[in-house]
N, C-alpha and C positions, 0 to 999 in steps of 0.2 A: 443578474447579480454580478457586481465584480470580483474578478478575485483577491483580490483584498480582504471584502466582507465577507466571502466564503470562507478564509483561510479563520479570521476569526470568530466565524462562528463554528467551526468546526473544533477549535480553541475551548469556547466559551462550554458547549456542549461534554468535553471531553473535561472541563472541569468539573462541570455539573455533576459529572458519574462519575465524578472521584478518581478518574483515571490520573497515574502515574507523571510526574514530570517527564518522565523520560518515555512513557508513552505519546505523552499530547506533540513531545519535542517530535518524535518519529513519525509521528503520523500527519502534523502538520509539516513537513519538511516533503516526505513523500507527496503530498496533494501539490504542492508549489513546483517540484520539480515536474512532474507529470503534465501539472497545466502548463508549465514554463515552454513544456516539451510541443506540444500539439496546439498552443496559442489558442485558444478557444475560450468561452465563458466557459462556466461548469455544466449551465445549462445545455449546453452545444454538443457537451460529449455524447460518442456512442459507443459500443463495445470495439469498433474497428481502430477508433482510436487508441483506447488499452490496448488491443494487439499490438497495434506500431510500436507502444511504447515498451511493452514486454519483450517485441522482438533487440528493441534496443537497449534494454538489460540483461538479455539471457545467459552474459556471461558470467551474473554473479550468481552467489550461490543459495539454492532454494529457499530456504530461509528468508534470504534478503527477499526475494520475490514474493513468496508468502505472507510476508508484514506486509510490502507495497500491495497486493490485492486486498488483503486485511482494511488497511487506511483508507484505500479507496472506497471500499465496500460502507465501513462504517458512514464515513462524511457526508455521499452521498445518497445513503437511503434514508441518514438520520434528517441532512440537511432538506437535500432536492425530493424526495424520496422517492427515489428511485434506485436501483443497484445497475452497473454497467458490467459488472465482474458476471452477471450469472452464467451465462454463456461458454466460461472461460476456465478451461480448467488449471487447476493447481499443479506444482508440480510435488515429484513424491519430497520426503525429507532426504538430504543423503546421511547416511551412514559414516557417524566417526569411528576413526579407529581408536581407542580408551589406550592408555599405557597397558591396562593388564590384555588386552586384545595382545597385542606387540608382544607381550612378556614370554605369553602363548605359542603365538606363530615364530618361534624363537627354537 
């Protein structure tokens, strides 16, 4: 499958369940970048590839990482059905500091 027709079926699917504009927008953005990254069909990925491409985000912050295993995970066990994420673990949330946190340690 190309990724083209991946990107919008993973579109098409993420309408279907009602998901958010601004979910399908993230989640489809995440999978393009990803395949962009490792040049492969979808069908081609393995979880070594999600490592490369985690080691090559690790600078943002967990969250951001957490959607991208997220998007991943959905697309491809909805789409290919298969999950390349299981193997892989998350990382924890970090901890904000709240203004009344600050207010505290004051």
């Amino acid at each position: 499958m190309k990724i083209e027709e991946f990107l919008e079926k993973i579109e098409t699917e993420l309408k279907i369940s009602k998901a958010s504009p601004h979910t399908i927008k993230n989640y489809v953005r995440a999978n393009k970048e990803f395949l962009d990254f490792i040049q492969k069909l979808p069908e081609d990925v393995s979880d070594e590839d999600l490592k490369k491409y985690l080691a090559k985000i690790s600078h943002k912050a967990s969250m951001s990482i957490i959607l991208f295993l997220s998007a991943i995970r959905y697309s491809f066990s909805n789409i290919l059905g298969k999950d390349p994420t299981l193997r892989i673990k998350r990382p924890k949330r970090e901890k904000r500091i709240t203004v009344a946190d600050m207010l505290i340690l004051r």
